[in-house]
N, C-alpha and C positions, 0 to 999 in steps of 0.2 A: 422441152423445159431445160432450164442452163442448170446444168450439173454443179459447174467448177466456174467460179467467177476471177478471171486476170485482172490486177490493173498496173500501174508503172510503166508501160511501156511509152514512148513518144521518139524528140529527135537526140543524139546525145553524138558530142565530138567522137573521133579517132584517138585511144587512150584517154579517155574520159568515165565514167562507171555511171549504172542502172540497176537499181533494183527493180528486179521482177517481184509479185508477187498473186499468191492465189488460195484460195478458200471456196474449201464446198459448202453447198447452199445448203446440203438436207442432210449433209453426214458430219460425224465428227473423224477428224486425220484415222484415229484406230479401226474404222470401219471398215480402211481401205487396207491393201497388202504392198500396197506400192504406190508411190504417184512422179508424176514427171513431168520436164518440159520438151515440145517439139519447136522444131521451125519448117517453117516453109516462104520459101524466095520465090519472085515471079517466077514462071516458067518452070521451077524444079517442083520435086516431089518432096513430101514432107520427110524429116530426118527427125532421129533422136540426140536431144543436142545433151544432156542430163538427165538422171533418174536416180531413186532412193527406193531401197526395199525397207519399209516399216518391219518387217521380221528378223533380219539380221543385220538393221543399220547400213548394208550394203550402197554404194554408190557406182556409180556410171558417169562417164564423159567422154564425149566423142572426140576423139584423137583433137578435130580442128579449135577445140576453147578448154581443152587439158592446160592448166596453170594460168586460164583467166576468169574460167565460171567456177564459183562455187552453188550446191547447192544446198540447203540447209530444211529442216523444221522448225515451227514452235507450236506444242502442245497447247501454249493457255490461248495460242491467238489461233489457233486451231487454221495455220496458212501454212505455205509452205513459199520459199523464196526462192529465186533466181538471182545471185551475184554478178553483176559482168561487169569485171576489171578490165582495161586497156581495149574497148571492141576496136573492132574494125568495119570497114565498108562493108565487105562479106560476110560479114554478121548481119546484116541489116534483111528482116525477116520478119511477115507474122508468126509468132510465139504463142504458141498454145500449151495449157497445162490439161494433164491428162494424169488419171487415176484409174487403180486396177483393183474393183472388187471382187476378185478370183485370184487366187492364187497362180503363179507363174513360174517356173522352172527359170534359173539365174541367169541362163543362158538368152532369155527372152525378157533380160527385165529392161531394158528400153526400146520394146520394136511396137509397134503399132499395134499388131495382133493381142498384146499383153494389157492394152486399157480399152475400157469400155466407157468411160464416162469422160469427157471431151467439155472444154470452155470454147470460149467464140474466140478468144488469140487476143491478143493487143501488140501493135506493132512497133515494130522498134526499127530507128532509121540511123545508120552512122554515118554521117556527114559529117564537112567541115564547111 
């Protein structure tokens, strides 16, 4: 059963912008302790691209989209979003949102071990 439902992803230029965005089916955001976005590119292994800890507002970005992704909440729309300013080719990735109903030590707040409930991804293509 789909946990976390993605959508926005599709084709978007080089320095062109997307929003991600994602919503659990059966929880409300305070449920969770955290939640977050992956990717994963042909051939690679899935990475932590951003992540938010709901308990001390805390954020996460992976070195390679520091100063183009943001990530954000809304409480009433009970989603949470992906910003991508200026992508690149190398961005171009299924994006998966992921949330952590367990608690997680800071050190592990964007690695795969730390969510349990996983969407299907919606793909994001950066092309010109």
């Amino acid at each position: 059963q789909v946990q976390l439902v993605e959508s926005g992803g599709g084709l978007v230029e080089p320095g062109g912008s997307l929003r991600l965005s994602c919503a659990p089916s059966r929880h409300a955001l305070d449920y969770y302790y955290g939640m977050g976005w992956f990717r994963q590119a042909p051939g690679k292994g899935r990475e932590g691209v951003s992540c938010i800890s709901f308990t001390d507002g805390s954020t996460y970005y992976a070195d390679s989209v520091k100063g183009r992704f943001s990530i954000s909440k809304d409480n009433e729309k009970n989603t949470i979003y992906l910003q991508i300013n200026s992508p690149r080719p190398e961005d171009t990735a299924l994006y998966f949102c992921a949330a952590a109903p367990t608690p997680f030590p800071p050190h592990a707040a964007c690695t795969i071990a730390a969510y349990d409930d996983w969407g299907q991804g919606t793909q994001v293509t950066v092309s010109s």
